[in-house]
C-alpha positions as semicolon CSV with decimal commas, in nm:
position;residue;x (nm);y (nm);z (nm)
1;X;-1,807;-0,729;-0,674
2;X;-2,135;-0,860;-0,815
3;X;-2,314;-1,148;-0,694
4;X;-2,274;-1,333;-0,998
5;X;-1,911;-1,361;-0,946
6;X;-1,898;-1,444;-0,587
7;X;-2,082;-1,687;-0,642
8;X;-1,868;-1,854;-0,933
9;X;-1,540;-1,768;-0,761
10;X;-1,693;-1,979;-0,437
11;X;-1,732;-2,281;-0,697
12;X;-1,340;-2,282;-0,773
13;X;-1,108;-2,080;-1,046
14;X;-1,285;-1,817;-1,246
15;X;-1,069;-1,683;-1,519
16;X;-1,134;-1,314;-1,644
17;X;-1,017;-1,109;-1,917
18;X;-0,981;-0,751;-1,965
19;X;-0,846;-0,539;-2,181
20;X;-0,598;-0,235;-2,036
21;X;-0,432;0,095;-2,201
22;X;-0,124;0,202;-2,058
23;X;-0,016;0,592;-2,091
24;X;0,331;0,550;-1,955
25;X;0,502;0,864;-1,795
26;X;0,829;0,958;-1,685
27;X;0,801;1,136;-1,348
28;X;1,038;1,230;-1,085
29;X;0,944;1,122;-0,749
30;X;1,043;1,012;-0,402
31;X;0,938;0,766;-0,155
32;X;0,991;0,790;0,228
33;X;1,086;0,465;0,360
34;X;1,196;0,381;0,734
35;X;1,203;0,004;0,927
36;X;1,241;-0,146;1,250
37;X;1,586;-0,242;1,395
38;X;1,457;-0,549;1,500
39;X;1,334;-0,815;1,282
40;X;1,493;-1,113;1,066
41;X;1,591;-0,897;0,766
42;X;1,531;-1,194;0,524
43;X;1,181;-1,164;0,686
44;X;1,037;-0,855;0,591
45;X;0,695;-0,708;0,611
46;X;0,609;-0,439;0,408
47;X;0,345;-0,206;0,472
48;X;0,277;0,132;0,209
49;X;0,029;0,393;0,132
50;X;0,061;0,645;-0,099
51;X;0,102;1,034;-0,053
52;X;-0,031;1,168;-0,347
53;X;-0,370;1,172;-0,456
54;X;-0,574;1,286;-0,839
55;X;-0,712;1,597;-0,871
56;X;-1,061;1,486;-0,866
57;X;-1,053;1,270;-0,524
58;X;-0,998;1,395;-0,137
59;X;-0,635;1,339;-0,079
60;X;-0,734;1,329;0,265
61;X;-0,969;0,999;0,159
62;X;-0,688;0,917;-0,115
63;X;-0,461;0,822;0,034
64;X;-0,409;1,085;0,374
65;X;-0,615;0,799;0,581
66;X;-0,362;0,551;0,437
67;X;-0,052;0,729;0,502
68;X;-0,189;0,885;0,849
69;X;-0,281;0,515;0,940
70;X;0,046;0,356;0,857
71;X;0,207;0,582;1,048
72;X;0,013;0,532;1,366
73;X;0,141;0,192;1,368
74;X;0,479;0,285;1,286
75;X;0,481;0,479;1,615
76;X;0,295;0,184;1,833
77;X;0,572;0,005;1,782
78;X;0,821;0,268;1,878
79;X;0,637;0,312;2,136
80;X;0,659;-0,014;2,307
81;X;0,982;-0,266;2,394
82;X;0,821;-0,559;2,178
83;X;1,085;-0,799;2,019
84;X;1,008;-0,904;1,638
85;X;1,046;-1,201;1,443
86;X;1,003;-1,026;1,103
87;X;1,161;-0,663;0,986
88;X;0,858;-0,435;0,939
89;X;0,902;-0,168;0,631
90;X;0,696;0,125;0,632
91;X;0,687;0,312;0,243
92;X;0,503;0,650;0,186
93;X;0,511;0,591;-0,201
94;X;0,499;0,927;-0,348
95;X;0,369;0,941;-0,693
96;X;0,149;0,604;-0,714
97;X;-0,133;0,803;-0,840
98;X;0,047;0,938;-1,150
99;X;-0,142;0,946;-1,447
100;X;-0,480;0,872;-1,338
């Protein structure tokens, strides 16, 4: 972000526009998700990365330290006895990168 806009958004609402083209895409793909038994269901926390990447990135950058990361903290709390208030969702999103 440039300075000139941290320093209006500091000052209260700034209101941008911008101007987007869509390519839309049909694509089959799959996404890997898995949860916690504990945890209010009606209370759920969702944490994602994506496993794909674009051909002219490091998947390992884009997204691999994503995916690797979320699934460290999948298995910390495996690991450990800890009692939840909130159902945590872990989704590997697998073709977020479509199209770019």
């Amino acid at each position: 972000l440039n300075k000139e806009f941290l320093a209006a958004s500091s000052a209260g609402d700034v209101y941008v526009r911008f101007k987007a083209q869509i390519k839309q895409l049909d694509v089959i793909s799959k996404n890997l998700v898995a949860e916690t038994r504990g945890g209010d269901p009606n209370k759920v926390i969702v944490i994602g990365a994506h496993l794909d990447s674009v051909p002219e990135g490091s998947g390992m950058n884009d997204n691999g330290s994503g995916s690797a990361g979320i699934l460290a903290i999948a298995q910390a709390f495996a690991a450990r006895n800890i009692e939840l208030k909130n159902k945590i969702r872990f989704i590997w999103f697998g073709a977020e990168e479509v199209g770019l």
